[in-house]
Structures are given as C-alpha cells and as structure tokens.
N, C-alpha and C positions, 0 to 999 in steps of 0.2 A: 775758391780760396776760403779757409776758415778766417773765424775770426781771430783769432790767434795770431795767424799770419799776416792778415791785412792789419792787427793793429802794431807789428811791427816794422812793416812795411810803411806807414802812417807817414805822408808830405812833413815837412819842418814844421810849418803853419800851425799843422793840428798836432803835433807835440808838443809844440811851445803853447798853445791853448787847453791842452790835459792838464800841462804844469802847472799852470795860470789857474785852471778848474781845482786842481788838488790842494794848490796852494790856498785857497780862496776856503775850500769844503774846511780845513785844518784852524781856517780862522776862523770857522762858524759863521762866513759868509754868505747863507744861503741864494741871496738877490744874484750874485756872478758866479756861484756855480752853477747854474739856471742856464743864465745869460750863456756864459763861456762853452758849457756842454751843447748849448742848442745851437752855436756856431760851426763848433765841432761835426753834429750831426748833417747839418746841412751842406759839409763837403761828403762824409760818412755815415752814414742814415743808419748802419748796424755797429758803428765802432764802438763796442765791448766796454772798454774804462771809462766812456761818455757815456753810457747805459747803466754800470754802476755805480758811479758816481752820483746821477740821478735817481737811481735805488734808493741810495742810503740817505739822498740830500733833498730832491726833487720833491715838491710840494709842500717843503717848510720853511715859513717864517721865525725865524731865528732873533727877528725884534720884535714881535707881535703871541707869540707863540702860536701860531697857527700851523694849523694842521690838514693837506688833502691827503686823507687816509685810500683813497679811490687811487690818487694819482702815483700813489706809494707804490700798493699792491701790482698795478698794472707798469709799474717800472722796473719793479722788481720781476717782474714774471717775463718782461722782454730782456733784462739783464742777464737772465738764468740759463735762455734759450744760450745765449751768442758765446759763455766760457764755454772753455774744454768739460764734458763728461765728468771727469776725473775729480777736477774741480766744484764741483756745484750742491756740493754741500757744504762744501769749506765757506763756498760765495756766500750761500742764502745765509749763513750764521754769520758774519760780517754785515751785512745787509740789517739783519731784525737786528744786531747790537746796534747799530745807529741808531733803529727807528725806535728801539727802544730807551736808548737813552733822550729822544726828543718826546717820548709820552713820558718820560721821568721827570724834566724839565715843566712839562705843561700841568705834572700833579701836583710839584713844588710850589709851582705857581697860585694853584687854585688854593691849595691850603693855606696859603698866607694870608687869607681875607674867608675863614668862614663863615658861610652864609647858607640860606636855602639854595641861592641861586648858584653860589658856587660848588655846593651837593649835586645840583642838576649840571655842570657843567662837567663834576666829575667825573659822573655816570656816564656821559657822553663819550668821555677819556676811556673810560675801562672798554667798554663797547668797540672801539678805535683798536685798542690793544688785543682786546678779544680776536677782532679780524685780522689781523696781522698776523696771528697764530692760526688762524682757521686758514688763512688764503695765501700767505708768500709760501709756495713750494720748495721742497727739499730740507723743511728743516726735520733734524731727527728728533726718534722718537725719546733721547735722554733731556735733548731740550724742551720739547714739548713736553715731560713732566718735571722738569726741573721749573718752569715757568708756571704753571699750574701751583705747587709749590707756596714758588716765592708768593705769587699774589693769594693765597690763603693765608702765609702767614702776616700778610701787611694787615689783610683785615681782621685778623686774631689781634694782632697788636692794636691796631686804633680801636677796636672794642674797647681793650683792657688801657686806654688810654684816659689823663687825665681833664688836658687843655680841647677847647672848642678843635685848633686845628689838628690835633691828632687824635680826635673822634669825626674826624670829616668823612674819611671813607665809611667808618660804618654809619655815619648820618646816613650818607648816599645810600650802600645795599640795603638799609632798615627802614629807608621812606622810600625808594625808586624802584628796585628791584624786590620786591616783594617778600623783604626780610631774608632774602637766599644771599648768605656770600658771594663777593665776586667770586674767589676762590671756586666754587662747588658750580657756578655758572659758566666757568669756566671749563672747568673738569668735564661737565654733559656738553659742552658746544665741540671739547676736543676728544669725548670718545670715540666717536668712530674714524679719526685720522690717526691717534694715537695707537687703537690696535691694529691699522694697517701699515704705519711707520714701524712695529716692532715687527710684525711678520714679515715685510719685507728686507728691512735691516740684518733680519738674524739669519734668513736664507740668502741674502748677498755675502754676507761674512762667511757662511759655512759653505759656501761655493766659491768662494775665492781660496780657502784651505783646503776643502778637496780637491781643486785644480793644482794647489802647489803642492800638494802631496803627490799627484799622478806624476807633474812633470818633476820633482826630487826622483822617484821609486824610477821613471828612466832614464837620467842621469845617472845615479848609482847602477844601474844595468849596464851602462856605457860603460861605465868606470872598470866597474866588477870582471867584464869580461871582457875588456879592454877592445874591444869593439874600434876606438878611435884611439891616435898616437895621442898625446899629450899635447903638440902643439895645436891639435884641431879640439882637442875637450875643455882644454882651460878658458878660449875664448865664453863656450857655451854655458862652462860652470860661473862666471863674471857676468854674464848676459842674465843668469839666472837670479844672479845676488840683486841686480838691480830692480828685477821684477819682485823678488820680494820686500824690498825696502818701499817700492809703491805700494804692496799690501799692504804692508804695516802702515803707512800714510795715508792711505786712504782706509784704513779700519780706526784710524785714528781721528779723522775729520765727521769719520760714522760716530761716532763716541763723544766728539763736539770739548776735545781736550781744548784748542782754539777757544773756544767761546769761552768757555768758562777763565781761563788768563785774563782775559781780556775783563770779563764781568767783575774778575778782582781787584784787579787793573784799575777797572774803574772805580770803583765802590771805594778801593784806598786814595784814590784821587780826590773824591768829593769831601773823606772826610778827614784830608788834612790842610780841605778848602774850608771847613764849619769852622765859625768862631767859638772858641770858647764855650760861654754863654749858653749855647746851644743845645744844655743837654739830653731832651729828648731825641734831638735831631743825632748827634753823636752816637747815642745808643743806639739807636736802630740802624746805623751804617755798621757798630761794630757788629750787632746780634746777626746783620746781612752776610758782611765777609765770614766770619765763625761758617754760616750757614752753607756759603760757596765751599772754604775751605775743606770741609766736612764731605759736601757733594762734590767735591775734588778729587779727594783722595777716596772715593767710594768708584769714580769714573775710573781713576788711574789704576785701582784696584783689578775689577772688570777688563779695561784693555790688556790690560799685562796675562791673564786668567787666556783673552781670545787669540792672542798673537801669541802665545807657548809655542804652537808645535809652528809656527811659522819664523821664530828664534833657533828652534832645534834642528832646521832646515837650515837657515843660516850658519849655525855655526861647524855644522857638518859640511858645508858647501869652502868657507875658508879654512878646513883642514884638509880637504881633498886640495883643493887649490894651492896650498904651501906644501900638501907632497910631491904634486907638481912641478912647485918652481925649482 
C-alpha cells in the first residue's frame, strides 16, 4: 500500500492528531507539532503529512530560535521518499520555504544585538542555510539560483549599509569567511548540483513533450483515418487532455511558480508586520519583493515559452472533441 493510500485510509485517532499537528505547525507551535507527529508515527511509522510536517517543523524552536539543521535535512529526505513521484518537487519547495523562513527569523534575530559574537553566530546561520540547499533533494535548479541570488544581494546590501545591524552580515563574511561573500560561497558549494539540476530538469521537460507529441500525432492518426467510431475516440481524446494538464503541472512545480507565490506571500506579510520607524528594514523587504516580482515574471515568461507546443496539443485536442460531440 503507498503512502498515499494508507494516509487516507488513516484510523480517526491519527487524523484528529494530523489536525491537532497542523493546527499547532500554523501557530508556530513547534514543542506539539513534535509531540503530536511523533504520536502519529508510533501508530504509522511512514504516515507521509506526520513526515512533512516534521520536514518543515521538526527540530525547531520557535521560542528559543534554535535550530537542528541535521534533523531538518534527514526529515526532509524521509518526507520525500513517502509522497507520490509527481509530487516531490512541489514537497521539497514547501519544505525549504519553511526552513527558510526559520533561518530568516534566527537572522532577524541575531541582527538585533550586533556584536562579534553575534557575527560568529551569523556565520553559523548562513552555513545552516548553505546545507539546506546543498542536501534537502529535489529542489530545482530555478530555485537553486534564485536562492544564490537573494543571498548575494543581502550581502551587497549590508556592505553598502549604514547602522552596526545592517553591516552585520558583511561584518561576518569580512571577519569569518575569508572576505568571500556568502553569496559567491554559496554559488561554488551549489555548482556542481546546480549543473546537474538543470540537465536533468531540461531533459525531463523535453521528454515529457516528445512523449505528448508521439501520443497527439496517434491520436490524430485515429482520428484522420477514422480507425475508431466516435463513441470509443472521445473517451481517449479526454483521457489524453488530462494527461496533459499533469504536464503542464508538473513542468510548472519544475519551474518552482509555487514557490515563488509563496516567497511573495511572504515578504509582503512581513512588511506590513514592520513598524513604521523601520526604514532600513522597510526598504529591503520592498527592494526583496521588486526582486521576486521581477524573477516572477522572468519564470512565468519561461513556462509559458516550455508548455507552447503542449497548449497547441490542447487546444487541438478540445476541437476534435467538440467535433465529436
């Protein structure tokens, strides 16, 4: 039985205990999503939403800001195994927006008291984040340089900053890392996943279009030479539209549209949480979202560019189907 199955199949018990686990992850209760998932697991040792729920939650303190970056990685990599296929890029990018917003939370933190010690602590942080991107599996290769990225332009910014706390990070890469941006240490830890995330990315794309191209060109064969009556081709022609709408869905989770909603999402959340007052902190949430917005519409660009001839399949597919009906 997949997991799929068994976690809908899932006793009352431990559906009322997922509820109780999401309800708890929603309040940034890390202590009972912990608790509640490890209850769960002890009746269902692989149940899938206790797996990632523990991904995204599992080994952080949410009053302490503590961080097991170990118990992240390896919860995430058991959460990966247990969804469907289909899924598990869409997961792993849900998955690193948590954990990334809990190393966002522990940078806010540290900057608010700069110090040496809190330089050495930040360093610590980026490292944390670093592996997160080297080791939870499945994220693509547009996140993987959109994340690269972001953290070059943080440290651009706290260079050209004025206040103690937002010259913190570049305190930290100027005195810990050996004057190297995080950014650019980032870049050499993820180039050799980066060039294997796009080669495999862009030869799963272009074999999911050469496959819906074989089976349109015999469909249209059917059609053409009327091989089948109508009331046995229109099923096939229907059977067909759905398997391209999972293309498209799944070239769309390859492309990481998901994630970046969400990164917006957020970024506009936190800053119409900023007081006032705040305007270094202000600025750099709007200079962020601009910077998403931008790498948005550069993604949505691109998708739209890979799913063309897989639209032109489509909509060839509902004009045979209404000459049909």
């Amino acid at each position: 039985m997949d997991s799929e199955t068994r976690d809908i199949e899932q006793p009352a018990h431990v559906a009322e205990l997922l509820a109780q686990a999401q309800a708890a992850y929603e309040n940034d209760d890390s202590q009972s999503v912990a608790n509640l998932c490890r209850e769960v697991l002890a009746a269902d040792p692989d149940n899938s939403q206790a797996w990632l729920l523990l991904a995204k939650f599992g080994g952080w303190d949410s009053k302490l800001y503590g961080f097991d970056v170990g118990f992240a990685i390896d919860a995430a990599k058991h959460a990966l195994q247990l969804v469907p296929e289909t899924t598990r890029y869409d997961a792993a990018a849900e998955i690193y927006t948590a954990r990334k917003r809990q190393i966002g939370k522990i940078l806010e933190s540290e900057m608010m008291m700069p110090s040496y010690t809190a330089a050495k602590q930040l360093h610590g942080t980026m490292a944390e984040w670093q592996r997160l991107l080297v080791e939870i599996p499945f994220l693509t290769a547009n996140l993987l340089e959109s994340e690269v990225e972001l953290v070059d332009n943080l440290c651009k910014r706290s260079k050209l900053g004025m206040m103690p706390a937002e010259r913190l990070v570049y305190t930290a890469y100027a005195s810990l890392n050996k004057k190297e941006s995080y950014g650019e240490t980032f870049r050499k830890a993820l180039a050799g996943r980066l060039s294997k995330e796009q080669e495999e990315q862009g030869a799963r794309i272009e074999q999911m279009i050469e496959l819906a191209g074989e089976r349109n060109a015999e469909l249209e064969k059917l059609a053409s030479e009327a091989m089948l009556p109508p009331a046995e081709l229109k099923p096939l022609l229907e059977a067909e539209l759905e398997n391209l709408d999972r293309d498209i869905a799944t070239i769309a989770d390859l492309s990481n549209k998901t994630l970046y909603d969400q990164q917006l999402e957020e970024l506009e959340r936190q800053l119409a949480t900023v007081k006032p007052y705040k305007i270094f902190r202000r600025q750099e949430l709007t200079g962020r979202i601009a910077e998403t917005k931008e790498k948005m519409a550069q993604v949505d660009a691109d998708f739209e560019a890979r799913v063309a001839p897989l639209h032109s399949y489509e909509q060839a597919l509902r004009a045979r189907i209404s000459g049909l009906s």
